[in-house]
C-alpha positions as CSV (number, residue, x, y, z in Angstrom):
1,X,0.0,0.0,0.0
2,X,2.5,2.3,1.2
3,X,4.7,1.5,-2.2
4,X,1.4,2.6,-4.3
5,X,0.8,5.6,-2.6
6,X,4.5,7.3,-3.2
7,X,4.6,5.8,-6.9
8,X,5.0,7.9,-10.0
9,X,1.8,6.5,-11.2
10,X,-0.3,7.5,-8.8
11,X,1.6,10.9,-9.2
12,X,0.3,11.1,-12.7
13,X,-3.4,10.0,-11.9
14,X,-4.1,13.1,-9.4
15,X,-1.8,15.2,-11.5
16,X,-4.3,14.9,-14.3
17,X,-7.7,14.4,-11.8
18,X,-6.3,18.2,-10.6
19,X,-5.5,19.5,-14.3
20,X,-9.3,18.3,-15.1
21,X,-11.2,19.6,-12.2
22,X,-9.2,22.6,-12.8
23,X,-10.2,23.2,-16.2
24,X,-13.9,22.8,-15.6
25,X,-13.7,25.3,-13.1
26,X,-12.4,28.0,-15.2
27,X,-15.2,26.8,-17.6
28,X,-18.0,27.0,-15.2
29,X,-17.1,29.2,-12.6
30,X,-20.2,29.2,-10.8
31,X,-19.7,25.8,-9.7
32,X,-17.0,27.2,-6.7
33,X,-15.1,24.0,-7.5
34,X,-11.7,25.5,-6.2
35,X,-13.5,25.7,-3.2
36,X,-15.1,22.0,-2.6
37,X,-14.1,19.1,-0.9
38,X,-13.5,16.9,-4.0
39,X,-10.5,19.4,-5.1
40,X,-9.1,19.4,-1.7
41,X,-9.3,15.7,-1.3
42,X,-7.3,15.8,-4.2
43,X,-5.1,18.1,-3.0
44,X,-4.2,16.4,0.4
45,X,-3.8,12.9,-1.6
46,X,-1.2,14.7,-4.1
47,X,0.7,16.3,-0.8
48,X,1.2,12.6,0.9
49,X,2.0,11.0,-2.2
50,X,4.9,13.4,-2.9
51,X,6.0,13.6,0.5
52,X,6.4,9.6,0.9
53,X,7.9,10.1,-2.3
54,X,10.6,13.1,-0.9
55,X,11.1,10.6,2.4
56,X,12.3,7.5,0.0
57,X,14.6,9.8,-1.6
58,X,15.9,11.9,1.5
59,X,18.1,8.8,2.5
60,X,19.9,9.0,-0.5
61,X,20.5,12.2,-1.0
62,X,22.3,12.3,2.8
63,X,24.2,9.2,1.8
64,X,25.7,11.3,-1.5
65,X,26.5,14.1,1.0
66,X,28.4,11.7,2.9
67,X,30.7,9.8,0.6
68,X,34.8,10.0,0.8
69,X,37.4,8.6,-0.4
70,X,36.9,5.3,1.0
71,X,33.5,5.0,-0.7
72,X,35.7,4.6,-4.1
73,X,34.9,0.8,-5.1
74,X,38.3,-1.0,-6.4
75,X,36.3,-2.3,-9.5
76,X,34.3,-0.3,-11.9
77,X,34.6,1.7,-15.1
78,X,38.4,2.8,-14.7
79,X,40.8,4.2,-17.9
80,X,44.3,4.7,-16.8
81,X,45.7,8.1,-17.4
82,X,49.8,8.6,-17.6
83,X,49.8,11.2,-14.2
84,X,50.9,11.0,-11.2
85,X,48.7,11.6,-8.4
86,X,50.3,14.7,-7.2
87,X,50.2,16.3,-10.4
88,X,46.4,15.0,-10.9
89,X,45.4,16.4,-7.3
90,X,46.6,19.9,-8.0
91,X,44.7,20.0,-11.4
92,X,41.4,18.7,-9.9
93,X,41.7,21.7,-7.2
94,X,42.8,24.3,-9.8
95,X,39.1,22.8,-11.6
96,X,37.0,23.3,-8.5
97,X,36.9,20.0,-7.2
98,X,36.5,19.2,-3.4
99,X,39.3,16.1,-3.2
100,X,39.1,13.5,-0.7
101,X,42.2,11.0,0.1
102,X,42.5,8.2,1.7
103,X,45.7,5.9,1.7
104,X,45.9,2.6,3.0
105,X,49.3,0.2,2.8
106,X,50.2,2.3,-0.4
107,X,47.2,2.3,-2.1
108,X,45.4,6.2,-2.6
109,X,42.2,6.0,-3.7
110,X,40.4,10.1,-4.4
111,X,37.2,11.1,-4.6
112,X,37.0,14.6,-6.5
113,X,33.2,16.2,-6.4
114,X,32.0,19.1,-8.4
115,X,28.5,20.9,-8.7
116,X,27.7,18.7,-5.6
117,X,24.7,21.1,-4.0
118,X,23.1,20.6,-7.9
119,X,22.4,17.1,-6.2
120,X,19.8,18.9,-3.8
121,X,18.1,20.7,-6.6
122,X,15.4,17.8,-6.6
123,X,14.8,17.6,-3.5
124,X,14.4,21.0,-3.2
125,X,12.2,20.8,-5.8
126,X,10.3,18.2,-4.0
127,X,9.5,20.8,-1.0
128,X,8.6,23.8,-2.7
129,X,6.0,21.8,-4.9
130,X,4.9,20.4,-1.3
131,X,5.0,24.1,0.1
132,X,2.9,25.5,-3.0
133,X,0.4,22.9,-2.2
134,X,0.2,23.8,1.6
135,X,-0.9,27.4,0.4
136,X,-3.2,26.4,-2.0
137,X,-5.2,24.4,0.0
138,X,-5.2,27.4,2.8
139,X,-6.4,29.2,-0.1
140,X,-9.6,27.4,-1.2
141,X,-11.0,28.4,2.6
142,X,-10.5,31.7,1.4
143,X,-13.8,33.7,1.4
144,X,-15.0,36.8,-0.8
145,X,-18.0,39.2,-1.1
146,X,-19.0,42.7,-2.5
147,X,-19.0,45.9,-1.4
148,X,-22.0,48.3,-2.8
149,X,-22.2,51.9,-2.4
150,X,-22.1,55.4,-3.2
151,X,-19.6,58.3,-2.4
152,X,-19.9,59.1,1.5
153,X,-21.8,56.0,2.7
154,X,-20.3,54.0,4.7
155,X,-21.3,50.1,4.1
156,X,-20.5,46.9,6.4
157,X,-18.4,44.2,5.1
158,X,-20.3,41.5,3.1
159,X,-21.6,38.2,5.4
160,X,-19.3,35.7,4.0
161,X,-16.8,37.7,6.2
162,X,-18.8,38.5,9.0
163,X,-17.1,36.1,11.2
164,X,-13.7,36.8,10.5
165,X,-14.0,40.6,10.4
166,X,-16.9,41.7,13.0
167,X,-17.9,45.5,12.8
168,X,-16.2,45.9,9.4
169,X,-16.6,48.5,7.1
170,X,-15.8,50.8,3.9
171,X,-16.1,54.1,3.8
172,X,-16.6,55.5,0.7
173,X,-14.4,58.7,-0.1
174,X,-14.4,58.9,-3.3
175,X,-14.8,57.2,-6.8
176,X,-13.3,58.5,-9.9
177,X,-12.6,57.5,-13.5
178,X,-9.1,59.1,-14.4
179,X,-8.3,59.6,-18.1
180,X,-4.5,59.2,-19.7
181,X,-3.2,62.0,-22.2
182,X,-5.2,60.9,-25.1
183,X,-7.9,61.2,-23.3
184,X,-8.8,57.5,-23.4
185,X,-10.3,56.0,-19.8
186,X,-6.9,54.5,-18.1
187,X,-9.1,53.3,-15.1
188,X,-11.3,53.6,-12.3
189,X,-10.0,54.6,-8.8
190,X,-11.8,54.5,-5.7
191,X,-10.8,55.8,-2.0
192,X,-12.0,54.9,1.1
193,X,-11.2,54.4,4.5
194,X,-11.2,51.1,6.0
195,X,-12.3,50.6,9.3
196,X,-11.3,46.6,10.8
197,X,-12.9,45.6,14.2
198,X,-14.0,49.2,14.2
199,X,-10.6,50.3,14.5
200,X,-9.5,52.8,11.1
201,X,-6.8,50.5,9.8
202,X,-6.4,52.7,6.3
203,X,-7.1,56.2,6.0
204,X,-7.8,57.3,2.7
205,X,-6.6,53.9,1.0
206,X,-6.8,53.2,-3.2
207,X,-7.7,50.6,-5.0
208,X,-8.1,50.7,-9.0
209,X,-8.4,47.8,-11.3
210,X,-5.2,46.0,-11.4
211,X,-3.8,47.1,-8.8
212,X,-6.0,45.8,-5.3
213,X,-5.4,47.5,-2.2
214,X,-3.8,44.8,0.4
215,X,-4.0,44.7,4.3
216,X,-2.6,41.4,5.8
217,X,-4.2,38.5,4.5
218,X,-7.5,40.9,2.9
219,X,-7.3,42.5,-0.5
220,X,-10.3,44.9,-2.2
221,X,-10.5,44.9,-5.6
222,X,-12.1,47.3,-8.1
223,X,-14.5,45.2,-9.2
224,X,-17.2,46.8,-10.9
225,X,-18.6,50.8,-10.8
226,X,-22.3,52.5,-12.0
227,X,-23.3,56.2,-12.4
228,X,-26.9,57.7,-11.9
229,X,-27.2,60.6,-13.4
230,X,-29.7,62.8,-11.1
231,X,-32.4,64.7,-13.5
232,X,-35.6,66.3,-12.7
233,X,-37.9,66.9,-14.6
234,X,-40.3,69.8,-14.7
235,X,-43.1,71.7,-16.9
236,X,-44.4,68.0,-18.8
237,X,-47.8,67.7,-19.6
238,X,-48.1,64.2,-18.1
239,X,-47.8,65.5,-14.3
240,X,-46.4,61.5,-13.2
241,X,-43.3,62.7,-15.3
242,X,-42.4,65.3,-13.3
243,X,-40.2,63.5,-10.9
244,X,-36.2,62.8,-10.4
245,X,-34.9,60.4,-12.6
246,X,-31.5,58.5,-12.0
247,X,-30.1,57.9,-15.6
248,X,-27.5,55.2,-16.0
249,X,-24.3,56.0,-17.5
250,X,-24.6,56.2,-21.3
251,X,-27.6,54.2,-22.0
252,X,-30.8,56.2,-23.6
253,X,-33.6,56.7,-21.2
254,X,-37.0,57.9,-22.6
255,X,-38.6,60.7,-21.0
256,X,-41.9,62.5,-21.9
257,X,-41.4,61.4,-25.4
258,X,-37.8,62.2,-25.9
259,X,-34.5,60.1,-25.8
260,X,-32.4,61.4,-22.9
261,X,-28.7,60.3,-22.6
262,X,-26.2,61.7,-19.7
263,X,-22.4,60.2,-20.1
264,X,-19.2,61.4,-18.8
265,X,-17.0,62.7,-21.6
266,X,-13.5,64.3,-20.8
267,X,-14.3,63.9,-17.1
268,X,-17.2,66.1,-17.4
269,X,-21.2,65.1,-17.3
270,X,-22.7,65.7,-21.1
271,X,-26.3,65.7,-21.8
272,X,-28.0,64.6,-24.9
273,X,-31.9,64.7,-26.0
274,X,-33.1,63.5,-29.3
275,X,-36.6,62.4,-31.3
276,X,-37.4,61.0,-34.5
277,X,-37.8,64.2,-36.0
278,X,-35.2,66.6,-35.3
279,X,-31.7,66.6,-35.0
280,X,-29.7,65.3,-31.3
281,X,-28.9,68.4,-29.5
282,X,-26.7,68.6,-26.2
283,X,-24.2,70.2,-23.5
284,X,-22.1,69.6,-20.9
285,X,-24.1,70.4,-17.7
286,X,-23.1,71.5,-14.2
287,X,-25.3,70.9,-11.1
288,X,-28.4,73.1,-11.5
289,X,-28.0,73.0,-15.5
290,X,-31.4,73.1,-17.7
291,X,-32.2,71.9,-20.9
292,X,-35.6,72.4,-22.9
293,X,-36.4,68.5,-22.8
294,X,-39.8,69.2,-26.0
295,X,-42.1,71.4,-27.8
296,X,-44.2,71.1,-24.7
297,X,-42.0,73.6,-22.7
298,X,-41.0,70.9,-20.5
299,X,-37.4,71.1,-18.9
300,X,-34.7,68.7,-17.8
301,X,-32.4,70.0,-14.9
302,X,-29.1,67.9,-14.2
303,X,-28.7,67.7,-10.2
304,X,-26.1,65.9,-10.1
305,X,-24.4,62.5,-10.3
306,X,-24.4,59.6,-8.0
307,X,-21.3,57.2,-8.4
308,X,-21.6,53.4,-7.6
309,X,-18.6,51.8,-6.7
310,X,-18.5,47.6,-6.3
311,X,-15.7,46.3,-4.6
312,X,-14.4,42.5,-3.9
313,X,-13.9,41.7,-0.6
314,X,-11.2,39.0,-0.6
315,X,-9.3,37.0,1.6
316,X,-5.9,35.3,0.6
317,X,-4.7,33.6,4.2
318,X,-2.4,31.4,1.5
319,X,-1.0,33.7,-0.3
320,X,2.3,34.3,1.5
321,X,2.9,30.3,1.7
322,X,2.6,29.6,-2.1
323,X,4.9,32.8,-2.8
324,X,7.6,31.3,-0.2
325,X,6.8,27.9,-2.5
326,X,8.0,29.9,-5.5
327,X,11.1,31.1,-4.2
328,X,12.1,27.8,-3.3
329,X,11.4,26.7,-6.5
330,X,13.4,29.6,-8.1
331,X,15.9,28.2,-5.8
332,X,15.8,24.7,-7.4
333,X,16.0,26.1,-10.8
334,X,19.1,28.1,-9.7
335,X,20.8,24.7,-7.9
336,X,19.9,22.9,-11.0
337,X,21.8,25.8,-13.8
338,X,24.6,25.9,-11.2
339,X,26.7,23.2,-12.5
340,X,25.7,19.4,-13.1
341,X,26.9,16.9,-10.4
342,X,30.5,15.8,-11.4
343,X,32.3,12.9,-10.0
344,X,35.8,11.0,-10.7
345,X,36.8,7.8,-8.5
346,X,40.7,8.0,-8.5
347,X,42.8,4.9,-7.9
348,X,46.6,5.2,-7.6
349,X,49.9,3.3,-6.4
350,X,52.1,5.6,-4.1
351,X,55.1,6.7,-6.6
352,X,53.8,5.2,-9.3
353,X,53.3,7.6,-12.8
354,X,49.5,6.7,-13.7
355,X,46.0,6.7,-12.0
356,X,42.8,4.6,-13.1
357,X,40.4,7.4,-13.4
358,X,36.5,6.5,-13.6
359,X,34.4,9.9,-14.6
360,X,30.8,9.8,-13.5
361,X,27.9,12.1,-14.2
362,X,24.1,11.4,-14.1
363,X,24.6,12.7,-17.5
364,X,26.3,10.8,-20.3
365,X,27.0,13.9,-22.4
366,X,28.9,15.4,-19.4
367,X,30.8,12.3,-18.7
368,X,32.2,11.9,-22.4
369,X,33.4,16.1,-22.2
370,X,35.5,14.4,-18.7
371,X,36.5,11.8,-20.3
372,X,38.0,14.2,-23.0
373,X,39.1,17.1,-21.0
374,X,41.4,13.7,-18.9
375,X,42.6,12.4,-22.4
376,X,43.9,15.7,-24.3
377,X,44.9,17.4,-21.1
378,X,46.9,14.4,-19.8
379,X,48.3,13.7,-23.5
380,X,49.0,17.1,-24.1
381,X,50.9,17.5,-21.0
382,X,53.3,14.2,-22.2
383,X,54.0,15.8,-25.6
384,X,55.5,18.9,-23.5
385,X,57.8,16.9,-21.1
386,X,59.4,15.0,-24.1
């Protein structure tokens, strides 16, 4: 049992169960599925199965850490180079290799090691995939809700974080859509003040799309925003349509027979009536602003405009623990590109003028370029001293 549970196959199985559930959850994101059972059943199986997995290895990897010279065997994959073992010794350390020696009744035998943390790069690798999964399984007990309201109300914290943020709210400040130099709407920006516990935590705090405003584990994003436009209308002929009207940004509204249209253009609120017969007419308005609204005399008066702002109310309690997963991981990468694991097993005879040399690299590629490197520096050498 225990084998099947740490084996690459079952590695594969949830890897793919996780890839799938994942995908239909970006598919049909109603479902919540990040946030069910199933997935973190899935989760927690994928966490043990890697971490028996990174406890059959461990042993190993301390064992590699641990070998010296007398680990060399006295049979293996040995070519005899013409160099004595003094000459041989100083070249490996001018190469970067940590030399171990161990004689015994005139026999040396060396162990010369390079790139030997690459070795942990795995393992490494191992834990910060087991880390990353720790996080992400804090995070699907995450909770969010929305925040509704209108500049200089203040508005309590959704109830799906009611009991881990008790007399919590947002004050709206201020909502604003800021333009870049072309004019063209670069995004929308809303202040507040944010009050935890009823305690002010942040005074006159931001958050615009892209860019969420963060305080420990919670984070309020620009989610959404609205206008009303406030109009009243006076002077109609139909007495029931001489009320206050809350037009929505830049969507026609009809009004005693005429199309009415209030948008924000260049920052500024614009007014626009039309009919079928005559040409649109409109202006920019200011608070107290009137237009002739028809033939009828009736008027349109622009009071003012009422900005809705919808935030997300989010909380992110794993967050920090999958970022310190990706650093480890960076890590790994780094111990990986640092230099393959390099390895030569050195037999010699005190005083004699050749070693058995046996190269040895998880790589084949890299032990050939050893193998080389021995022959034409060892040969090249011989050609100088005759």
């Amino acid at each position: 049992m225990l084998k099947f549970l740490s084996s690459l196959k079952l590695a594969v199985i949830l890897i793919a169960a996780i890839a799938v559930m994942s995908i239909l959850a970006t598919i049909y994101p109603d479902a919540d599925a990040f946030n069910s059972w199933s997935f973190r059943i899935l989760m927690i199986a994928f966490f043990l199965n890697l971490s028996l997995c990174t406890i059959k290895l461990l042993p190993g990897f301390r064992k590699q850490l641990q070998r010296s010279a007398g680990d060399v065997p006295m049979e293996g994959a040995y070519r005899i180079y013409g160099v004595q073992e003094e000459e041989l010794t100083a070249w490996l350390k001018e190469s970067h290799y940590k030399v171990d020696r161990l004689e015994q009744n005139g026999q040396v035998r060396l162990l010369a090691q390079k790139g030997k943390w690459s070795l942990a790069a795995p393992h490494l690798l191992h834990i910060s995939l087991l880390v990353i999964l720790v996080g992400a399984l804090i995070s699907t007990f995450n909770t969010q809700g929305y925040v509704m309201g209108q500049v200089g109300q203040t508005r309590p914290f959704p109830d799906e974080l009611n009991s881990a943020y008790q007399d919590s709210t947002v004050e709206i400040l201020d909502f604003q859509t800021t333009y870049d130099a072309q004019q063209s709407i670069d995004n929308w920006v809303t202040h507040f003040n944010l009050y935890i516990n009823g305690k002010l935590v942040g005074e006159n705090a931001e958050t615009k799309v892209n860019s969420p405003y963060r305080y420990g584990s919670l984070m309020i994003y620009q989610n959404s925003y609205d206008y009303r436009y406030l109009m009243e209308v006076q002077g109609a002929a139909d007495a029931e349509m001489n009320t206050t009207y809350g037009l929505p940004d830049n969507q026609p509204s009809t009004i005693a027979g005429q199309t009415v249209v209030a948008a924000t253009i260049d920052g500024k609120p614009y007014v626009q009536i039309s009919d079928h017969k005559n040409p649109p007419r409109g202006q920019f308005v200011e608070p107290g602003d009137s237009l002739i609204l028809n033939d009828e005399g009736a008027t349109i008066t622009y009071l003012d405009t009422a900005a809705y702002t919808i935030l997300e109310v989010k909380t992110r309690r794993g967050t920090y623990v999958v970022f310190l997963g990706f650093i480890l991981a960076t890590l790994a990468s780094l111990l990986f590109f640092s230099g393959r694991y390099r390895e030569m097993r050195i037999l010699a005879e005190q005083g004699d003028n050749q070693c058995k040399i046996w190269c040895f690299s998880k790589n084949a590629v890299i032990t050939e370029e050893m193998e080389e490197t021995l022959a034409q520096n060892w040969m090249k050498r011989q050609q100088e001293a005759e």
